[in-house]
LOGUVO-597855 format. One line per 2 residues: for each residue z, x, y of C-alpha. Coordinates in steps of 0.05 Angstrom, whole numbers. Layout:
<recs>
Z/X/Y; ... .
</recs>
This chain:
<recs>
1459/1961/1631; 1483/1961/1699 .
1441/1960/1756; 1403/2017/1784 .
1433/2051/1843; 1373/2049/1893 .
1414/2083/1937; 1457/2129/1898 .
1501/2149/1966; 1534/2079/1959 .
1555/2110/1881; 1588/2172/1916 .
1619/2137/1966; 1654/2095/1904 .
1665/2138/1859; 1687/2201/1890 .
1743/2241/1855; 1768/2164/1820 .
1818/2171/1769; 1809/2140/1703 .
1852/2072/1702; 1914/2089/1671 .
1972/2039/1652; 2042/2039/1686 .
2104/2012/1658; 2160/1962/1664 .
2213/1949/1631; 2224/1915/1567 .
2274/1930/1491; 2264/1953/1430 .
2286/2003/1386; 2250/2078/1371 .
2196/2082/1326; 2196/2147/1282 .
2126/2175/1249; 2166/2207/1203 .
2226/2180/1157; 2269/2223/1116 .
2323/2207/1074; 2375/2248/1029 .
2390/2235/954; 2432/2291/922 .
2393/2342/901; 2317/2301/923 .
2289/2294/987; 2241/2234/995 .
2195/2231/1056; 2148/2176/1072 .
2094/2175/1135; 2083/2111/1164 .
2007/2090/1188; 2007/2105/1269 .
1952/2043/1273; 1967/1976/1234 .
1950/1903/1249; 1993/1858/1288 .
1976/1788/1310; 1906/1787/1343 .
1914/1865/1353; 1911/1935/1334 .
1983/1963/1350; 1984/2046/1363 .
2052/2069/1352; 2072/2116/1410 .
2143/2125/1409; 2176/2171/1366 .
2099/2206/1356; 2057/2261/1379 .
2028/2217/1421; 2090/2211/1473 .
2083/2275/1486; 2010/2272/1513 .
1997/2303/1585; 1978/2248/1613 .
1970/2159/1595; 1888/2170/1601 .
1899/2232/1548; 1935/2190/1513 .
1899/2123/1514; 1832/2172/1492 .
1868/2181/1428; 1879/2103/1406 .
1837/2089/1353; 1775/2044/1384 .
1780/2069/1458; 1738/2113/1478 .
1712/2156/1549; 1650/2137/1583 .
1633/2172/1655; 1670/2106/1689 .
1737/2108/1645; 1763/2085/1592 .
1722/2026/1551; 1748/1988/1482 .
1682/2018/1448; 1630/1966/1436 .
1662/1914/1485; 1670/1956/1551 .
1720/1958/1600; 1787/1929/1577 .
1828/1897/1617; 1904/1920/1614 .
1970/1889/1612; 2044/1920/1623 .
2097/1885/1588; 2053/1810/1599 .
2043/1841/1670; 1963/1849/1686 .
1947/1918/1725; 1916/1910/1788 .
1903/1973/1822; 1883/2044/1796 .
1941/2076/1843; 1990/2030/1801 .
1967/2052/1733; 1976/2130/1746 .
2045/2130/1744; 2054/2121/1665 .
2070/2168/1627; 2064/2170/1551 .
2142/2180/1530; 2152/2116/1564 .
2104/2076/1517; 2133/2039/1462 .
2066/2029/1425; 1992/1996/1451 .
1954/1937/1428; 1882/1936/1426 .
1850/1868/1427; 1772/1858/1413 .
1779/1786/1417; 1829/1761/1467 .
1859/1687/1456; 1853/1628/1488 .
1912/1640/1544; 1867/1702/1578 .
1803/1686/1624; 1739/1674/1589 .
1711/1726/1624; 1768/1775/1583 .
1721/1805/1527; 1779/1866/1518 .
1850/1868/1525; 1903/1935/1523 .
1972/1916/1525; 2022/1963/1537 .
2089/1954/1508; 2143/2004/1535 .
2203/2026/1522; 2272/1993/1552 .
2306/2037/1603; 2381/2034/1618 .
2421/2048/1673; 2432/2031/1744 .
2424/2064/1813; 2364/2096/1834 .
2302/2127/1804; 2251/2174/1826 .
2185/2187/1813; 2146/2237/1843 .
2068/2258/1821; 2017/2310/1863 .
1947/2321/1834; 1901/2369/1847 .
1829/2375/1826; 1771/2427/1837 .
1706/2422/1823; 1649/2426/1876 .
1694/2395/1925; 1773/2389/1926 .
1808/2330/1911; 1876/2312/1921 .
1929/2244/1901; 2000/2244/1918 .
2043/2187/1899; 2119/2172/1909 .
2150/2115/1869; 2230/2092/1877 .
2274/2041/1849; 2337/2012/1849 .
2383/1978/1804; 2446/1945/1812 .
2473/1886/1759; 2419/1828/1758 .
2375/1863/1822; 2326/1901/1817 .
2285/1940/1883; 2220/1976/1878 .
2178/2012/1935; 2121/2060/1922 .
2066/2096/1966; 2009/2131/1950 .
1956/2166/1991; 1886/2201/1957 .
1826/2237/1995; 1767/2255/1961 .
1696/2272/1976; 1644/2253/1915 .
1566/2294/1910; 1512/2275/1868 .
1444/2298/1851; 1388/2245/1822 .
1322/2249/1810; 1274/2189/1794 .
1203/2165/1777; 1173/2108/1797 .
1112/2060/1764; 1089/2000/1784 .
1027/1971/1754; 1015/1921/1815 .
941/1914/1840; 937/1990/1839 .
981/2037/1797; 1033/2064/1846 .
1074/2119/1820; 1130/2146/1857 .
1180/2216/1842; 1247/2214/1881 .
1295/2267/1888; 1356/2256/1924 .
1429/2282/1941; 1481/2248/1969 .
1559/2253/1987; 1609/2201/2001 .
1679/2207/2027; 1747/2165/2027 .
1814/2175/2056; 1856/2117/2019 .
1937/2093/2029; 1965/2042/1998 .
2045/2024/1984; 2074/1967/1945 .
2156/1933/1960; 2183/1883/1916 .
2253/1858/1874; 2266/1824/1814 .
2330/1779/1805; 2358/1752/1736 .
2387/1694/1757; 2427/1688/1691 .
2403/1719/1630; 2354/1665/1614 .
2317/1666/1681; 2285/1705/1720 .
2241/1703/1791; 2204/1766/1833 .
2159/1775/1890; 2115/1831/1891 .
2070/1848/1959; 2012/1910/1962 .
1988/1939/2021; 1925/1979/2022 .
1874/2013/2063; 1818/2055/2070 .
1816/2094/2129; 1756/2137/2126 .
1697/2109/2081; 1635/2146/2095 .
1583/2182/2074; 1508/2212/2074 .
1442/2237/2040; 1368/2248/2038 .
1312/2228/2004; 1250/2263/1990 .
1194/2220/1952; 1112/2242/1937 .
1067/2180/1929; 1006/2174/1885 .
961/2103/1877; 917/2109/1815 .
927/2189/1810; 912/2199/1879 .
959/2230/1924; 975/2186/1979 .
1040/2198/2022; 1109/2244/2026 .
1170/2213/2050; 1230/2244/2079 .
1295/2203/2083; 1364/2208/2111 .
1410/2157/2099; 1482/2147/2138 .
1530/2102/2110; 1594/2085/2145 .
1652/2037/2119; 1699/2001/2167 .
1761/1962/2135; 1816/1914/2151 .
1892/1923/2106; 1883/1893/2046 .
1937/1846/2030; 1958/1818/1957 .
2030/1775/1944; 2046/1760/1876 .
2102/1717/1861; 2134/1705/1785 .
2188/1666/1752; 2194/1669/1671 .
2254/1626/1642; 2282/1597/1582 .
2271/1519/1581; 2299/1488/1514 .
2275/1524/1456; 2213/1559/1500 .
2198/1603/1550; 2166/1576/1619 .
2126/1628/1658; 2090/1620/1728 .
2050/1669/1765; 2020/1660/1842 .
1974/1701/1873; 1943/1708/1950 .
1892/1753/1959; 1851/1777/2026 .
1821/1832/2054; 1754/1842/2104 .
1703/1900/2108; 1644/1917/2141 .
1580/1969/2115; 1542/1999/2164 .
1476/2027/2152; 1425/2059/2179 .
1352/2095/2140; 1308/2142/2178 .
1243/2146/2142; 1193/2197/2160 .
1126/2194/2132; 1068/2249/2124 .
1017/2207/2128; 1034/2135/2157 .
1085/2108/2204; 1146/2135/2213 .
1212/2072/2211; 1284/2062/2222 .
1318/2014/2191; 1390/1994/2209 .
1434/1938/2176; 1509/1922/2189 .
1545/1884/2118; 1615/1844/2138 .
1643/1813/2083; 1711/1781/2081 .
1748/1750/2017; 1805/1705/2007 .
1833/1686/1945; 1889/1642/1918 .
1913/1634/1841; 1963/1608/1801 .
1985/1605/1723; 2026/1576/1686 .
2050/1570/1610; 2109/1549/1558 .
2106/1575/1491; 2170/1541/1434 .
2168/1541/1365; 2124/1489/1321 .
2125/1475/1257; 2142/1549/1232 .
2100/1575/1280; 2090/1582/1350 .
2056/1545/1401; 2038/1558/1477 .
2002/1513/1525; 1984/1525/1597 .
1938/1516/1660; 1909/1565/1716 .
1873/1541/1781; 1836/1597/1823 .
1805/1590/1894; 1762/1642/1925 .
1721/1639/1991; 1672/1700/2002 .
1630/1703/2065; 1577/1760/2059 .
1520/1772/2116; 1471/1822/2127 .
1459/1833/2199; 1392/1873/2216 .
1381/1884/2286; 1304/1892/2292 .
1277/1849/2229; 1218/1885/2195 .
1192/1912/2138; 1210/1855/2094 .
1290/1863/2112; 1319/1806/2144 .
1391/1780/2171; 1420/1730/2122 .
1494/1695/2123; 1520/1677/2060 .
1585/1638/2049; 1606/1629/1973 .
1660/1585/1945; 1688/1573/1878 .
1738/1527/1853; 1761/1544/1772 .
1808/1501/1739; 1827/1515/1670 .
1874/1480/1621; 1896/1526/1557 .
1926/1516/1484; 1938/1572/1430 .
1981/1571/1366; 2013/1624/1310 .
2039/1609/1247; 2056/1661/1179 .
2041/1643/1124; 2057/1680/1054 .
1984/1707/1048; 1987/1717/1129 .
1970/1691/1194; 1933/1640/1226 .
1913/1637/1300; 1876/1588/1336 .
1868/1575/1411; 1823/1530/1457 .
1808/1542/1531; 1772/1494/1580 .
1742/1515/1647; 1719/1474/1705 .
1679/1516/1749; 1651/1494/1813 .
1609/1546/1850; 1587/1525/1923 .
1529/1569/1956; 1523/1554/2036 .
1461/1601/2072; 1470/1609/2147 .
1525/1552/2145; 1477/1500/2102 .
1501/1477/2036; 1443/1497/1990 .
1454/1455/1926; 1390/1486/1884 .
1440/1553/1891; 1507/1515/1868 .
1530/1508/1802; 1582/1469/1767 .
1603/1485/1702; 1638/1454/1641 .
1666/1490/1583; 1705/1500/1521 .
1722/1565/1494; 1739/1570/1428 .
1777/1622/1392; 1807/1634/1319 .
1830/1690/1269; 1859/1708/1208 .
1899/1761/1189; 1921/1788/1112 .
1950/1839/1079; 1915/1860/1010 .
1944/1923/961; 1963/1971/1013 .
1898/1951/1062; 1899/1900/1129 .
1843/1855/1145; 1834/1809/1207 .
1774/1765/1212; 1766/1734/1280 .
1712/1696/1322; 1723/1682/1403 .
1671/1655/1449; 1676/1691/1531 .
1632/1684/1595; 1621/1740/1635 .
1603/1708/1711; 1561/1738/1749 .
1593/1781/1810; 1583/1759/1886 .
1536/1813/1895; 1497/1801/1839 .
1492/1732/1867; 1476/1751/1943 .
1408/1747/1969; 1425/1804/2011 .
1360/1852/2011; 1372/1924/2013 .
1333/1980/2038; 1311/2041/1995 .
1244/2066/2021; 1182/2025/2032 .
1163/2025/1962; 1227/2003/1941 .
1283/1944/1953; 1343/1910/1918 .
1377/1844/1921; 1425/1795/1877 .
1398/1736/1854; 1439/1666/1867 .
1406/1632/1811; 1440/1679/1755 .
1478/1642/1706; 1548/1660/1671 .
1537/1702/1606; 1563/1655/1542 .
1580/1708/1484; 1597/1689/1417 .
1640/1748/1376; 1648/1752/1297 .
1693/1819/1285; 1723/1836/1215 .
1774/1888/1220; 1813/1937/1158 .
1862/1979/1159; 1885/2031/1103 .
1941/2085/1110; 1914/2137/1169 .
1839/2094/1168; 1816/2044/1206 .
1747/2015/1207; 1712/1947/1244 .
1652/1916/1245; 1633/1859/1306 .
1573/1819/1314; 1553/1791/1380 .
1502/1750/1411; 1503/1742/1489 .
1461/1686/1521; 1448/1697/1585 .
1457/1767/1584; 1441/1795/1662 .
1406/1851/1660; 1358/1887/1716 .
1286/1863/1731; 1239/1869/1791 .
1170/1857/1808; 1121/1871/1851 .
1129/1836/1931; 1074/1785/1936 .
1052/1812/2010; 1063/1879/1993 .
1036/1900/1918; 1058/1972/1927 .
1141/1958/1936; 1175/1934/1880 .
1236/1885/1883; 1297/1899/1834 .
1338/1854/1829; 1383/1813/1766 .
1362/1763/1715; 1377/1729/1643 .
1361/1754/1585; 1396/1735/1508 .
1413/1785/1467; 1437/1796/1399 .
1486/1865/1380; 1531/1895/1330 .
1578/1950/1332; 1612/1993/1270 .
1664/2040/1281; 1707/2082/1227 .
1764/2123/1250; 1812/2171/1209 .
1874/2201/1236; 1901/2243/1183 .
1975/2286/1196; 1971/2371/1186 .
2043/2389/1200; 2038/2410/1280 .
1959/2396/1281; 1945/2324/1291 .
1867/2308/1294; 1824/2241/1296 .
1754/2227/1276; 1721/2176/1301 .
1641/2151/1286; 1602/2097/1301 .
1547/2058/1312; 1518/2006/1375 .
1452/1968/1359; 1418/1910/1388 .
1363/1869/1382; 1309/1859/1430 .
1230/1853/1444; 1208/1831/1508 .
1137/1842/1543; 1137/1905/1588 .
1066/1910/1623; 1023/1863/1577 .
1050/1894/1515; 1108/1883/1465 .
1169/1925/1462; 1224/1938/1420 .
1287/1956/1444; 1327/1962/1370 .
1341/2037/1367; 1415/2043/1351 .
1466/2098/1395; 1512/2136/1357 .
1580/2157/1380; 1626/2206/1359 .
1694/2232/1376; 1735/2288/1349 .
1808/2297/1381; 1858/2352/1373 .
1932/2352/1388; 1969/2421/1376 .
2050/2415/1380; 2069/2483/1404 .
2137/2517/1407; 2180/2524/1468 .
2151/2451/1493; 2069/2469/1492 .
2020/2413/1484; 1952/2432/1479 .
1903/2384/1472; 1823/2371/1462 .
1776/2320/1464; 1703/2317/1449 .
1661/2268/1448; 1582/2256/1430 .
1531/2190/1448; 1463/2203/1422 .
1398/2168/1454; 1384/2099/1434 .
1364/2026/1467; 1421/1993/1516 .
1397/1925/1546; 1318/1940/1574 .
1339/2009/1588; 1322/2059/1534 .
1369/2130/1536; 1316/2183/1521 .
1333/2245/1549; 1384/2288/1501 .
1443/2289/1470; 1509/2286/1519 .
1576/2316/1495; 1639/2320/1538 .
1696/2359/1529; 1760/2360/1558 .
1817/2414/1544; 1891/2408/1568 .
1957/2449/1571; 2022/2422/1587 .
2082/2452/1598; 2154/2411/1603 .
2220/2432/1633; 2296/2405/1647 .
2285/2350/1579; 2219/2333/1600 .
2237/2308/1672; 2193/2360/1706 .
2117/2377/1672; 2056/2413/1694 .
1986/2400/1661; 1926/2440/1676 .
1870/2417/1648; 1791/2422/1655 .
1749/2365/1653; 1676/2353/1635 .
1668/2429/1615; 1601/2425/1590 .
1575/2384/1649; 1542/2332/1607 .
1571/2269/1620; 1506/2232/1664 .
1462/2276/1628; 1433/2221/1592 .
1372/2197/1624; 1359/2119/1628 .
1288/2092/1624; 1288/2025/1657 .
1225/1980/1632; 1204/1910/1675 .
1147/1874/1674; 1111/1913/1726 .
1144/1975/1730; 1186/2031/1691 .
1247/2073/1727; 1275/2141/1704 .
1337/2157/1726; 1380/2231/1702 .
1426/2249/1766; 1495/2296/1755 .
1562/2277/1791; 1619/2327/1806 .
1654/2306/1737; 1665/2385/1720 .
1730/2408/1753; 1796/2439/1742 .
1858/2392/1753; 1929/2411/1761 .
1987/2362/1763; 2053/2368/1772 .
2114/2313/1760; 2180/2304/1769 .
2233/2240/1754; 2298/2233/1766 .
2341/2182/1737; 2284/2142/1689 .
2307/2077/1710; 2240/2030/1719 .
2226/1961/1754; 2235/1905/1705 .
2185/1858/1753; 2149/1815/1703 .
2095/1784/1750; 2036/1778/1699 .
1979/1759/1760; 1941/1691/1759 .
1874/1722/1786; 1862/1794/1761 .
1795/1776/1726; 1768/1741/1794 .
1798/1799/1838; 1745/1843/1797 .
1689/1789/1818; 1707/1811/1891 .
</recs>
C-alpha cells in the first residue's frame, strides 16, 4: 500500500495528464511469425492455429507479429492485452507483482517520453517474466522484454506523433524522432515537449484515539501543472560485424512545475465539536537540466558475447512551499518550507555469456554510486516543523552468475547474485552511524521448465529486495494541518521476498499460481506526537507479510473477433493490533478483465477493454468502498500501408478508476481516503513515419532500478 498523500496537490502536480509507460523499439532479426498456417494438399486444406502465449526460458512469450495484436492502436493497448498484465490507475503492472520493469532488445527503458514511440507492428513478440534471474537487480520483482522486429534499409527515418487529450482540462504531447543510417553508422536525435495540468478531488476522515478521541473530516481539491522538454542525440557504430560500441546522452527539463489547493477540515474531540480549518496550499517547483550519458559496447570474444554498459546520472531541484491555515476558533499560522535536493549517480555493468557444457553460461558484475543531498529549509521553525540537511550515500557492488541448459524432458535454470550494499546517512554534515546500514547478500534464483501432452509447466523460485526509496528514508517532516504531519523514516530496512510460482500453459489457456512472503514489507504507520496528543505522525515502517496470487486467462480465436478473459485472485495474510484489538487483514481482491479486438474492413480496429477489482485487504489498508470497473474504447483508422494512423479513443468512461476507497488502520488512528482524478477524457492521436528505419543502439543501462530510487 503506498503511502497516503497528506497533501494530495503534490499527487496532481505528478501525475497530471502522464502517459502510461509504453515500450519503444530498436533494432534486432528474426523472421515473421504467422497466427495462422495454411497449407494446400490436392483436393484438402489443412489449417492449424498456433497458441499466441507459450513458455520460453524463464518467460511467457506473446506472439505479436503476424497477429491481431500488431495492429493494436497503440503499445499500452496492446501491452493491456498480454496475458498477466494488467491496468491499474498508475499504468501498466505484471498482476500480482506490480510495476514491471521493461527492456528493448536487452536495452532497459528509462524515460516515459522514450517508451511512447512504439508501435505494435514493430513488435516481434513480448516476454513476461514473474521471476527475473540472477543477471537483473534484486530489487527487479517483474520484467517485460520487448523483442522487435529487424528493420532494413538505409538513409533516414521519421517519426512523427501529436496527442491530444480532453477531459476536465486539455492535455497535449508532441514528439519528433529521426534517424539515420549509412553502412556500419547509425544517428538518432529525438525531442519531445508535453504540457498538462492534473485536478483532483479527495475527501478524508480522520481518528486518532490519543488521550482524547480526535476525529477529523477533510475535503480538499487541488491542481498541479507541468510544462516538460526533453531531447535525446546519440550513434551506434559496428565496428566489424562482431562488435559493436554507442553513446547515448538525454536532456530533460521541466520548465513550469507548479501548482495549488485548499483544504477545508471540521474538528471534533470526544464528539464535541471543536475547530474548522481553512487551508490553501501553493506549491512551486524550480529545476536544473537533467543530464543522463549512457555509454555501451557488446562484442564477440571467443565463443561468447562481452557486453558493458556505463551510466552518469545528475540532475538538482528545489520544492517550495508555503500553507496558510486559518482557524475558526484558535490561532491562525503560516507555514513556509523550501526542499533542494540534488542527485548524482554513476553505474556500470558488465557480462559474458559462452556456451557450457550443452548449455549456456553468463557471469557478470555491476557497481553503482549515488550521492543524494535532501534539506528542508523552514524559515520561521514552529509548530513541530523544523530545517533538517540530509546527505545520503550508497555504494552497491554486485557480482552475478546464471546458467541454461535443455534437456530432453526440458530446461533447467539457475542463477546466483551477491550484493554489497553500503548505505551512509550524514544529518547537517555529521555522519550518523545508528542511520547507516551495510548490507550483505545472496540472491538466489532457479526454475524448471517442461513440456507434458500438449500442456507447458514452469516451476520457479527467486528471492528480491525491494530498498527503501530516499524519501521514504528522509527525516524530512512535512506539513498538512495541525492535526496532521508526514515524514520517511531512516531506520527502514530493504524488503527480502521469497517467490514460489508454478506456471501452465494449454492451447489458447494460460493459468499461474505464486506464493510470496515479504519480510520487511514497508508499509504506512503513524502515531500520535508525544507533545501534541491531538496530531498524528505518518510515516513508514516494517511489517512481514505472507501473499498468493492465482490468475487464469483464455484467449480463444472467432474469425475477426478476438477476445480474452482474464480472472483472478490476490490474498494475503495478516493480523496485527489496531487500537488494543486484533485484526485481520485476509480478505482476498478479485480481478477481472474482459478484452475485445474487432478486425474491421477497409483497415478499422476497434477495440475494448474492461476491467473489474472488487474490495478486499492490501497491506493494513482495507478497500471497502464498492466495486470499480474501467473501461476503455478505441477506433483506429490507418492510411498509405499503415504509415499514417489516427486513434480516437475514450478513456476511463465510467469514471471509476480511484473509486475504491482505502481504509488505512495504525495503532492509534484509522484514515479514509476516496478522491477522483481527471482519468475520464477523450484522446486523439495522430502518426506518421516515413522510411521505418530504427536505431539499432543496444545500450542496456547499468542503473535503471537505482534511477527509480531517485
Amino acid at each position: 500500500m503506498k503511502s497516503y498523500l497528506l497533501l494530495a496537490i503534490a499527487g496532481a502536480m505528478m501525475t497530471c495528464g502522464t502517459a502510461a509507460a509504453i515500450p519503444t523499439a530498436t533494432d534486432t532479426g528474426d523472421s515473421l511469425r504467422v497466427d495462422t498456417m495454411t497449407q494446400n494438399l490436392g483436393e484438402a486444406v489443412v489449417s492449424a492455429q498456433r497458441a499466441i502465449a507459450r513458455i520460453e526460458g524463464d518467460a511467457l512469450v506473446t506472439t505479436v507479429s503476424g497477429t491481431y495484436l500488431e495492429k493494436m492502436n497503440t503499445a499500452e493497448e496492446m501491452l493491456e492485452q498480454i496475458p498477466g498484465l494488467g491496468r491499474t490507475k498508475d499504468g501498466i503492472e505484471v498482476i500480482g507483482k506490480g510495476a514491471p520493469v521493461y527492456y528493448i532488445n536487452g536495452r532497459r527503458v528509462r524515460d516515459a517520453a522514450e517508451l511512447s514511440l512504439l508501435r505494435p507492428s514493430e513488435i516481434r513478440a513480448v516476454e513476461v517474466v514473474r521471476n527475473p534471474g540472477a543477471r537483473y537487480d534484486a530489487t527487479t520483482n517483474a520484467v517485460v522484454r520487448i523483442r522487435t522486429i529487424k528493420r532494413q534499409g538505409e538513409g533516414i527515418s521519421l517519426d512523427a506523433l501529436g496527442q491530444l487529450k480532453q477531459g476536465r482540462h486539455t492535455y497535449g504531447n508532441t514528439s519528433l524522432d529521426l534517424n539515420y543510417r549509412r553502412n556500419a553508422l547509425d544517428i538518432f536525435a529525438g525531442i519531445n515537449y508535453y504540457q498538462g495540468k492534473g485536478y483532483g478531488d479527495t475527501e478524508l476522515f480522520q481518528e486518532v484515539n490519543a488521550d482524547t478521541l480526535w476525529t477529523q473530516r477533510i475535503e480538499q481539491t487541488s491542481t498541479g501543472e507541468k510544462w516538460h522538454l526533453g531531447g535525446k542525440l546519440g550513434f551506434n557504430y559496428d565496428i566489424t560485424p562482431r562488435h559493436s560500441i554507442g553513446v547515448r546522452y538525454d536532456l530533460s527539463n521541466d520548465f513550469d512545475d507548479r501548482g495549488c489547493g485548499t483544504l477545508s477540515a471540521d474538528v471534533w474531540a470526544n464528539g464535541q465539536y471543536v475547530d474548522h480549518l481553512e487551508s490553501r496550499l501553493d506549491i512551486k517547483g524550480k529545476h536544473d537540466p537533467l543530464h543522463q550519458l549512457n555509454a555501451y559496447y557488446v562484442g564477440q570474444i571467443g565463443k561468447g558475447e562481452l557486453s558493458f554498459d556505463a551510466d552518469f546520472y545528475t540532475n538538482k531541484h528545489e520544492k517550495q512551499q508555503i500553507t496558510v491555515e486559518e482557524s475558526e476558533n484558535n490561532d491562525d499560522r503560516i507555514v513556509e518550507s523550501v526542499n533542494p535536493v540534488s542527485n548524482q549517480l554513476f553505474a556500470a555493468k558488465g557480462q559474458y555469456a559462452f556456451p557450457l557444457w550443452q548449455g549456456r553460461f553468463c557471469v557478470g558484475a555491476q557497481y553503482t554510486f549515488t550521492d543524494r543531498h535532501d534539506d528542508n529549509i523552514v524559515p520561521t521553525e514552529q509548530y513541530g516543523v523544523v530545517t533538517s540537511y540530509s546527505q545520503l550515500k550508497e555504494q552497491n557492488a554486485a557480482a552475478f552468475a546464471e546458467y541454461a541448459r535443455p534437456f530432453k524432458w526440458g530446461q533447467l535454470s539457475a542463477g546466483l547474485r551477491y550484493e554489497y550494499v553500503d548505505f551512509d546517512y550524514f544529518s547537517a554534515g555529521i555522519y550518523r552511524p545508528e542511520q547507516s546500514r551495510i548490507y550483505h547478500r545472496i540472491f538466489p534464483n532457479v526454475s524448471l521448465s517442461t513440456k507434458w501432452k500438449q500442456t507447458q509447466w514452469m516451476l520457479s523460485y527467486n528471492t528480491k529486495t525491494r530498498r527503501p526509496t530516499y524519501g521514504e528514508l528522509s527525516s524530512n517532516l512535512t506539513y498538512g494541518n495541525r492535526y496532521l504531519m508526514q515524514s520517511g523514516n531512516p531506520l527502514l530496512k530493504p524488503v527480502i521476498t521469497h517467490d514460489v510460482t508454478l506456471m501452465g500453459v494449454w492451447k489458447f489457456l494460460q493459468g499461474v499460481v505464486s506464493f510470496n512472503y515479504a519480510k520487511d514489507q514497508i508499509i504506512t504507520w503513524g502515531e500520535a506526537l508525544k507533545n501534541n496528543p491531538s496530531a498524528i505522525h505518518i510515516y513508514q515502517t516494517n511489517h512481514s507479510i505472507p501473499s498468493m496470487t492465482a490468475m487464469i486467462t483464455a484467449a480463444p480465436k472467432v474469425k475477426w473477433w478476438r477476445p480474452q478473459f482474464t480472472a483472478a485472485v490476490q490474498k494475503q495474510w495478516l493480523e496485527m493490533d489496531v487500537q488494543g484489538q486484533q485484526m485481520r487483514f485476509n480478505k482476498p481482491i478479485f480481478v477481472g478483465k474482459w478484452i475485445n479486438t474487432f478486425t474491421l474492413p477497409k483497415d478499422f480496429t476497434i477495440n475494448t477493454n474492461l476491467q473489474y477489482t472488487s474490495p478486499g485487504d492490501t497491506q493494513n489498508a482495507r478497500l471497502t468502498r464498492a466495486d470499480v470497473f474501467y473501461l476503455n474504447v478505441s477506433l483506429q483508422k490507418t492510411m498509405l500501408k499503415g504509415a499514417l494512423s489516427f486513434t480516437l479513443s475514450g478513456e476511463d468512461l465510467l469514471h471509476n478508476i480511484g473509486k475504491n476507497a482505502p481504509r488505512l488502520f495504525l495503532p492509534q488512528a484509522v484514515f479514509e481516503q476516496s478522491g477522483m482524478g481527471d482519468t475520464r477524457c477523450v484522446h486523439l492521436s495522430v502518426r506518421y513515419r516515413f522510411n521505418a528505419v530504427r536505431s539499432n543502439y543496444k545500450g542496456k543501462g547499468a542503473a535503471a532500478e537505482h534511477l527509480n530510487r531517485l
